[in-house]
C-alpha positions as CSV (number, residue, x, y, z in Angstrom):
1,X,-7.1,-73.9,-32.5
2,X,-10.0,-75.7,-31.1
3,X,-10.6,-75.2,-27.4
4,X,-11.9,-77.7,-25.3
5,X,-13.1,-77.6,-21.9
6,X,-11.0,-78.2,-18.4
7,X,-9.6,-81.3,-17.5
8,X,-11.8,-83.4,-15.3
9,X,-10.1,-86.2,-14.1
10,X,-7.0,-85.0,-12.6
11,X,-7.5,-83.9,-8.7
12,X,-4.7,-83.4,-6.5
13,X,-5.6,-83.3,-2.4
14,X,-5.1,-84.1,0.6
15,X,-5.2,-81.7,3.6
16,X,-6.3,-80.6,7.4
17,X,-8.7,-83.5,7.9
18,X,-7.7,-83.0,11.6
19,X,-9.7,-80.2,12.2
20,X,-12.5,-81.3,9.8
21,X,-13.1,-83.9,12.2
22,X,-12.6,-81.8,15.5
23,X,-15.4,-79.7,14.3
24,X,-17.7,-82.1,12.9
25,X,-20.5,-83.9,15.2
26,X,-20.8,-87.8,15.6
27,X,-23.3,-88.7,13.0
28,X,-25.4,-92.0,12.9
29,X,-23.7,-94.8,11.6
30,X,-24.3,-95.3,7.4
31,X,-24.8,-91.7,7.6
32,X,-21.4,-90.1,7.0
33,X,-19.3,-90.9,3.6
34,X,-16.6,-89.2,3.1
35,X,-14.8,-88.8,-0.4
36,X,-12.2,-91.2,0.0
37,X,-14.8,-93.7,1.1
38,X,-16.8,-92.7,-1.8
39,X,-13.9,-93.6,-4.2
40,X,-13.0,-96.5,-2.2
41,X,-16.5,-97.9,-2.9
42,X,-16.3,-96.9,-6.4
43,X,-12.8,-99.0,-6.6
44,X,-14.4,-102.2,-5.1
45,X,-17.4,-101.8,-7.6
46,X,-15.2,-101.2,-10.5
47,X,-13.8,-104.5,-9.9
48,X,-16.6,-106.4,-11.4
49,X,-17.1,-104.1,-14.1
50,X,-15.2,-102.2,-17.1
51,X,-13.1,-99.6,-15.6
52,X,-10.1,-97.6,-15.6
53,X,-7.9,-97.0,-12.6
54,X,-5.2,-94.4,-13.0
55,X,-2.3,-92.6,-10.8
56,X,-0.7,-89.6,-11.0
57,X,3.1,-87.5,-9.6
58,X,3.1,-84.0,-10.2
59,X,5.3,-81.3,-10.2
60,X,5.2,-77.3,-10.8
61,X,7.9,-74.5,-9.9
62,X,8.0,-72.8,-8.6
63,X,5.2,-72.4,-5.8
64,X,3.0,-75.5,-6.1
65,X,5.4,-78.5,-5.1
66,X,5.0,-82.0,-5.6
67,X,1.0,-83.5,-5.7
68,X,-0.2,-86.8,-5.9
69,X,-3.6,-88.7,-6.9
70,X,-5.5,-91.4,-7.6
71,X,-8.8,-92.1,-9.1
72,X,-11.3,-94.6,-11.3
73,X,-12.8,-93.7,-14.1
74,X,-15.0,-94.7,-17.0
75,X,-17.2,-96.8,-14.3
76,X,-20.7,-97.6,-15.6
77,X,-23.9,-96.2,-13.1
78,X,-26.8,-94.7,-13.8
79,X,-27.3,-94.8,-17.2
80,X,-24.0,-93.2,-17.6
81,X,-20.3,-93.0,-16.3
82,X,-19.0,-92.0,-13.1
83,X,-15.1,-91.3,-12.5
84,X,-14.1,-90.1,-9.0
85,X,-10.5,-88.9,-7.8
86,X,-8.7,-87.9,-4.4
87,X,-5.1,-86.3,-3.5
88,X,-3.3,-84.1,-2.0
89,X,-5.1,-80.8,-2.7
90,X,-8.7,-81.7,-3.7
91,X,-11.3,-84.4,-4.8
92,X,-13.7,-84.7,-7.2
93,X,-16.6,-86.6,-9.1
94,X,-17.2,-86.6,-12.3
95,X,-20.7,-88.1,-14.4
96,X,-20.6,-88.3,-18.2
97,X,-24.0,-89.5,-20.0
98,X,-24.5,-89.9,-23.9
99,X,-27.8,-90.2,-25.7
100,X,-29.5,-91.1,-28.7
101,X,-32.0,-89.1,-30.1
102,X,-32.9,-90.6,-33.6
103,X,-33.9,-89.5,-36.3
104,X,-32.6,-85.9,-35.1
105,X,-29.0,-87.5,-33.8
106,X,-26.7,-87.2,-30.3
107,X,-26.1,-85.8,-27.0
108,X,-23.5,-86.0,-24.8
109,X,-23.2,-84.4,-21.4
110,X,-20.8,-84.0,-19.1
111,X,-20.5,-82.1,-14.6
112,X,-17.6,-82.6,-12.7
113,X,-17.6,-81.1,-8.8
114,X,-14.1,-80.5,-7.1
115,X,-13.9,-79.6,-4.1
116,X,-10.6,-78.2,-2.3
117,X,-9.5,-79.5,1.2
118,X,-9.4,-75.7,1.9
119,X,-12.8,-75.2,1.4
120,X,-13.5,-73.9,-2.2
121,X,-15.5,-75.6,-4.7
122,X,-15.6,-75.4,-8.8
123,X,-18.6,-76.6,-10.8
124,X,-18.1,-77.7,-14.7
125,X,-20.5,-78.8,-17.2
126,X,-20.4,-78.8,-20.4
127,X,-22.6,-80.4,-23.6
128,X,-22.8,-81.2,-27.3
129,X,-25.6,-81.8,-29.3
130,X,-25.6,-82.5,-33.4
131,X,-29.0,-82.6,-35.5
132,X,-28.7,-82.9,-38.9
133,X,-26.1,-80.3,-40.4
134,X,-25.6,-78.6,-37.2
135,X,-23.4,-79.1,-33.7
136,X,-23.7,-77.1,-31.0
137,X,-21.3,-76.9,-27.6
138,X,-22.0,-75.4,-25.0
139,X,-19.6,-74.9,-21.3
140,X,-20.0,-73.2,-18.2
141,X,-18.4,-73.2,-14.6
142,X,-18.7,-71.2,-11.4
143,X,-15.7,-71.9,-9.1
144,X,-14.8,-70.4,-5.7
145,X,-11.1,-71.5,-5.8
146,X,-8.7,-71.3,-8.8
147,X,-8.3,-74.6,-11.1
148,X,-4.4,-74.5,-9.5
149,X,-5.7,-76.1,-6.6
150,X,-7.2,-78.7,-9.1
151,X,-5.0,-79.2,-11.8
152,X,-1.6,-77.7,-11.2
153,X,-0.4,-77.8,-14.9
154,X,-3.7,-76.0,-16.2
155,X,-1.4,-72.3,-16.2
156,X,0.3,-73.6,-19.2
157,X,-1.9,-76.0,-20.9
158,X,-2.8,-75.8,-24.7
159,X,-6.5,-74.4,-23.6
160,X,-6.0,-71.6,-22.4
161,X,-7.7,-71.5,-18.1
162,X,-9.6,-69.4,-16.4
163,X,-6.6,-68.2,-13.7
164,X,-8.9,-66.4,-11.5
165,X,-9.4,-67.1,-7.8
166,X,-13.6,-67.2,-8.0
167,X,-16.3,-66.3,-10.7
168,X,-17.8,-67.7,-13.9
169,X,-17.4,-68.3,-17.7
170,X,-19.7,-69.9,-19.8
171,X,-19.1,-70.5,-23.9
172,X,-21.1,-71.5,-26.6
173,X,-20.4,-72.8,-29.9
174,X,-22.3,-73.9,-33.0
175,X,-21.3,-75.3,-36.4
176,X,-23.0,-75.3,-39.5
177,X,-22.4,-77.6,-42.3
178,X,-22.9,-75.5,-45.3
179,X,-21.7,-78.6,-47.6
180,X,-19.6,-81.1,-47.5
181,X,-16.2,-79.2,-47.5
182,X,-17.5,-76.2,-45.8
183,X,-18.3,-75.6,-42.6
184,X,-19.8,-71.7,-40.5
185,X,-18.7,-71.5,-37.1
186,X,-19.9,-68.9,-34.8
187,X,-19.0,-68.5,-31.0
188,X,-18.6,-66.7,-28.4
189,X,-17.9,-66.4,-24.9
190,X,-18.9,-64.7,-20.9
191,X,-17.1,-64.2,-18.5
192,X,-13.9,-62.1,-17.2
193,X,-12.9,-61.4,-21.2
194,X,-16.8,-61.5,-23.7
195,X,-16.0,-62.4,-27.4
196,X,-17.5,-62.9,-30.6
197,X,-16.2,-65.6,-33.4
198,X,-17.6,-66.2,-36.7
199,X,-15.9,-68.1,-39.6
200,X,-15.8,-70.3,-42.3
201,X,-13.6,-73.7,-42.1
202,X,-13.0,-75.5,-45.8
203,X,-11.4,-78.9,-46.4
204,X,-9.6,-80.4,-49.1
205,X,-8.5,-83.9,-50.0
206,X,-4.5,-84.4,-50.7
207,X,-4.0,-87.2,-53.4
208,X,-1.2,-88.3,-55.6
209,X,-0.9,-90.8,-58.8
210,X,-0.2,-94.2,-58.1
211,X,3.0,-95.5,-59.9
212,X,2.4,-97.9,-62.4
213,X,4.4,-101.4,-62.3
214,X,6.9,-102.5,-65.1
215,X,3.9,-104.5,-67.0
216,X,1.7,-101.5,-66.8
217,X,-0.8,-102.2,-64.5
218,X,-1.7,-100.1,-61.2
219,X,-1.0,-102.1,-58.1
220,X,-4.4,-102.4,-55.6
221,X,-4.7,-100.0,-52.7
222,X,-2.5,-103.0,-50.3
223,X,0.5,-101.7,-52.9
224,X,0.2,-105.2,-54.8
225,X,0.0,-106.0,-58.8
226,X,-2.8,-107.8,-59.4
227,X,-2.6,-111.1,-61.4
228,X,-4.2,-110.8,-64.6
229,X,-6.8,-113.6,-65.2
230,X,-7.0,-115.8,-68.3
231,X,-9.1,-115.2,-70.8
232,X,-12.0,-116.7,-71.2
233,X,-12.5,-119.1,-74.5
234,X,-14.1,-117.5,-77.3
235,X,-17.8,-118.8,-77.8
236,X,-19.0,-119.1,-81.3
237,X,-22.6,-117.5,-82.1
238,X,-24.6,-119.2,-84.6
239,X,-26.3,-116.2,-86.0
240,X,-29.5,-118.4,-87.2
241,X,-30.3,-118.9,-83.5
242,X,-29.3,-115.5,-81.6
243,X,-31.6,-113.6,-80.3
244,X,-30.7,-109.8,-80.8
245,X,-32.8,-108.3,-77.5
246,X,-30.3,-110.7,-75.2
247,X,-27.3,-111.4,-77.0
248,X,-26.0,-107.8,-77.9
249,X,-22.2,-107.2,-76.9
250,X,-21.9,-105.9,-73.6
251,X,-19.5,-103.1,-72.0
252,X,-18.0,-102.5,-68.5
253,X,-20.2,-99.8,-67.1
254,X,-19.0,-98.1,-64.5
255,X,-21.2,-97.8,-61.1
256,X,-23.6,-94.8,-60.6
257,X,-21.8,-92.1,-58.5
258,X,-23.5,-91.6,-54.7
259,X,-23.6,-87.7,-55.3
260,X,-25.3,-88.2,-58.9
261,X,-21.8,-87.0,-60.4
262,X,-20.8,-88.6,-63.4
263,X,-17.3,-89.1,-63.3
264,X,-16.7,-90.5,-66.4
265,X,-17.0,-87.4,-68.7
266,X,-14.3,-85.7,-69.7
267,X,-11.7,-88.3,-68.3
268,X,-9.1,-90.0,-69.9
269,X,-8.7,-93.5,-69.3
270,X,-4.9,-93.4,-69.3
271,X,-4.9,-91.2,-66.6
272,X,-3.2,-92.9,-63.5
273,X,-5.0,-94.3,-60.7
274,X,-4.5,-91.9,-57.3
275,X,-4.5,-92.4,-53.6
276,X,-4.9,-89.9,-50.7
277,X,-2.2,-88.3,-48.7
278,X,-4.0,-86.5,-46.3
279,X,-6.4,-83.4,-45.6
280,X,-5.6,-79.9,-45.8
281,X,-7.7,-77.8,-43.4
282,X,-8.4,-74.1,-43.5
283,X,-9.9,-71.6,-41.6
284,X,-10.4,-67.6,-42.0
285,X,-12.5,-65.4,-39.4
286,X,-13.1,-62.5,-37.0
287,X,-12.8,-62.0,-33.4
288,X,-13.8,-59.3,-31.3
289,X,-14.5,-58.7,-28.1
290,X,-13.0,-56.7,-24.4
291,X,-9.2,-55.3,-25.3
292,X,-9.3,-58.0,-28.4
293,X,-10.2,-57.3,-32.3
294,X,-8.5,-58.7,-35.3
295,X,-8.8,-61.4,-37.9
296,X,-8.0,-65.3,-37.6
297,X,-6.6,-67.8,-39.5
298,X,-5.5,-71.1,-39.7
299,X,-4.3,-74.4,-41.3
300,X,-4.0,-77.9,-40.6
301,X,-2.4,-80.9,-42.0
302,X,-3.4,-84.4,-41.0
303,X,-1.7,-87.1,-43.2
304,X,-3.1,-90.8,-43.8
305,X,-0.3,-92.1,-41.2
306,X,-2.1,-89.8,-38.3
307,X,0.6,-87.0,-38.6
308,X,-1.3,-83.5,-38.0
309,X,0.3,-80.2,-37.8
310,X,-1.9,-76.7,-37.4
311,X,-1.3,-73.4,-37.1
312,X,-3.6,-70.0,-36.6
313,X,-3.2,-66.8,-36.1
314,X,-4.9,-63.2,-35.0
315,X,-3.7,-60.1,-36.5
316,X,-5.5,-56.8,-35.6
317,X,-5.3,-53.3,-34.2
318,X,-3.1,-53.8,-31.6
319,X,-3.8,-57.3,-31.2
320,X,-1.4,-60.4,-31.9
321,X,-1.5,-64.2,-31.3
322,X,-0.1,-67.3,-32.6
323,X,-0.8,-71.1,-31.7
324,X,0.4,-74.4,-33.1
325,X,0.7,-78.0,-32.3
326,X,2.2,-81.1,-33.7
327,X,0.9,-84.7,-33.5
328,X,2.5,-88.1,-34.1
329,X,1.5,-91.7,-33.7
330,X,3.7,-94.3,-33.0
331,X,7.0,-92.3,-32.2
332,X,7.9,-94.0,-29.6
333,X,6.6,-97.0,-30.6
334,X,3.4,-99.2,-31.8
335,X,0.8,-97.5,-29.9
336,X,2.4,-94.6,-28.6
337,X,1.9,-91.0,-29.0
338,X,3.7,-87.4,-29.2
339,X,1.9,-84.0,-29.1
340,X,3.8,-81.0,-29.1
341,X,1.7,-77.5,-28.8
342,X,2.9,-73.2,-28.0
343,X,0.9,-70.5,-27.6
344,X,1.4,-67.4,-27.7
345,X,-1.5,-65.2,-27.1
346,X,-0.5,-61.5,-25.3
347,X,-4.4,-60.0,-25.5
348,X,-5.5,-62.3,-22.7
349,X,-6.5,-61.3,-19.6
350,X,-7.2,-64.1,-17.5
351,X,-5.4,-66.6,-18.8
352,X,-1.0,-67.0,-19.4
353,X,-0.4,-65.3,-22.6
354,X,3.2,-67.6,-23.1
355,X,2.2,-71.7,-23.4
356,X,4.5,-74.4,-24.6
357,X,3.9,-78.2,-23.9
358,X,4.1,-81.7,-24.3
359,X,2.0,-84.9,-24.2
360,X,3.3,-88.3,-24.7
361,X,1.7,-91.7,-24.0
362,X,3.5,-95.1,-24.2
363,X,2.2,-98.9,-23.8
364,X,3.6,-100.1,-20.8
365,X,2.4,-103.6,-19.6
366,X,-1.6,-104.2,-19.3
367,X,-1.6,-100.4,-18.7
368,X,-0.8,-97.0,-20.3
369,X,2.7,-94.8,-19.0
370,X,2.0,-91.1,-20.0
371,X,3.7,-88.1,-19.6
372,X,3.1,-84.4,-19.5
373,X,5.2,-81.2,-19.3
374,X,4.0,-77.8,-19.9
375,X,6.2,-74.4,-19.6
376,X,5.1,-70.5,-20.0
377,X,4.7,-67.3,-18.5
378,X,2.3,-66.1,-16.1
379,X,-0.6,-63.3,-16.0
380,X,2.4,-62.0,-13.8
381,X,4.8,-62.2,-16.1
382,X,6.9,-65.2,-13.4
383,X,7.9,-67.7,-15.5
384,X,7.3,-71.4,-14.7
385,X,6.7,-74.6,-15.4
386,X,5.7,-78.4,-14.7
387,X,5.6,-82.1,-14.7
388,X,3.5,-84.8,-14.6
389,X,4.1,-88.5,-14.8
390,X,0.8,-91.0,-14.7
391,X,0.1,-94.4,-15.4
392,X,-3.6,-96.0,-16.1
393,X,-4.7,-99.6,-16.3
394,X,-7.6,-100.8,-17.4
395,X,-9.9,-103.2,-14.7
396,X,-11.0,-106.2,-16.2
């Protein structure tokens, strides 16, 4: 499974602002900005500009109770994108930026700052690069409160969190395009719990033959017969007057392949046409690291229609773990989505080894409903679980 970094737009908080402001001094006036003035100004900017406003109910048993937020996102400012959020536990402000760099290729960078209305802080950043034939990734965070006080359903999301109350973790990926269906991956990661990855990933193309109709012919890739054209009226050569350098017979040649592959030997023209399916993904490694040492696995299916399943595993000397998920498109309806993901994952130290969720979005007037609920067992071995309900529109 492909791990991706903490969630950055979700901030719950609110809190003791009473005795923020008992203790603070009267400052000049334009001075002081406080976050929710901040994101208040961000709101009135966004206005005139593209922009995404979003709100979020949360819920998680059993110790967190119910949180609330609301923040913009996707705002254009220097040079990049700002998103900013308040509620009831924390705040935070986000800045994304992507950049060009022909003829090597892309960057794209990415620092959130929370900060809890206790007092703690957490700092992510994380970037990707690609030149040429290889991507790199790299992520890193220092935090003096736990991401519960920022996300309260990260416990038992599909990427497995960083549970402790304060440190660091940083990770590092990089991918190597070895041809065009192969793929080295190597990666590792500091922190609470140091690993090493390496691995190969393959792909393969899923076709099948396309049906011929009753008349013979293979319908077009819209499913339709074509019409066969008339023929065209035979022209009579008068062989006194025909040049032979520009009037020999001519043949259908068949255009030059892009990879300098000629597909045309060996093939039988009464072969039927074909059509993909899908793509079948595979991937085969090792992982070591602290209290973790095995071999990995994996597979995934993603079908024309946007269906994808995936699967991996880690088998080793006393070391176990299983993850999967399930996508679907338009489930619920034309635009809509369904993801379903588990995890089990026992050799972990810092993170829930028991993870089960899902994620569903649905059109719902100018905006976007979604939905989340996640479920699992803690470092502590408490089980819990939790539920949030958001809704995003779009600024015009």
């Amino acid at each position: 499974m492909n791990v991706t970094g903490v969630k950055g737009a979700g901030l719950e908080g609110a809190g003791p602002l009473r005795y923020a402001a008992r203790m603070r001094p009267t400052l000049r006036s334009g001075r002081s900005r406080s976050l929710p003035v901040t994101l208040g100004a961000a709101l009135l900017v966004s206005s005139a500009q593209a922009a995404t406003l979003d709100f979020g109910v949360s819920y998680r048993a059993p110790d967190a109770g119910l949180w609330g937020r609301v923040g913009v996102s996707e705002l254009d400012l220097l040079g990049g994108q700002v998103s900013a959020a308040v509620g009831s536990r924390a705040a935070q402000v986000g800045y994304a930026r992507s950049l060009s760099l022909p003829p090597l290729g892309a960057a794209t960078a990415r620092t959130d700052l929370a900060v809890t209305w206790q007092g703690g802080v957490r700092l992510d950043s994380r970037a990707s690069a690609g030149v040429g034939p290889v991507a790199l990734n790299l992520a890193g965070a220092y935090f003096t409160a736990p991401i519960t006080d920022v996300d309260p359903l990260a416990p038992f999301a599909q990427a497995p969190a960083d549970l402790r109350e304060r440190g660091w973790n940083a990770s590092l990926g990089a991918r190597y395009r070895v041809s065009r269906d192969l793929i080295a991956v190597v990666g590792g990661e500091l922190g609470a719990q140091p690993h090493l990855s390496v691995g190969v990933e393959g792909r393969r193309l899923l076709t099948r033959p396309v049906p011929p109709s009753d008349d013979g012919t293979q319908p077009d890739a819209a499913g339709e017969t074509p019409v066969p054209e008339p023929a065209a009226p035979e022209t009579v050569t008068d062989p006194t007057t025909t040049d032979p350098t520009t009037d020999l017979p001519t043949t259908d040649t068949p255009e030059a392949d892009p990879l300098g592959v000629d597909d045309t030997m060996g093939m039988d023209d009464t072969l039927p046409d074909t059509e993909p399916t899908g793509t079948l993904t595979w991937r085969a490694g090792a992982l070591a690291g602290r209290d973790v040492l095995g071999l990995t696995g994996g597979l995934t299916y993603a079908a024309e229609s946007g269906l994808s399943v995936g699967v991996d595993a880690l088998a080793g000397l006393n070391t176990f773990g299983v993850t999967g998920s399930l996508s679907a498109p338009d489930l619920l309806g034309d635009g809509s989505s369904v993801r379903l993901y588990a995890a089990y994952e026992p050799w972990r130290t810092v993170s829930s080894p028991l993870r089960t969720g899902l994620s569903a979005s649905l059109p719902a007037g100018s905006g976007t409903l979604t939905l989340d609920a996640s479920a699992g067992r803690t470092l502590q071995g408490q089980a819990g679980f939790g539920v949030r309900v958001g809704y995003t529109l779009p600024l015009p």
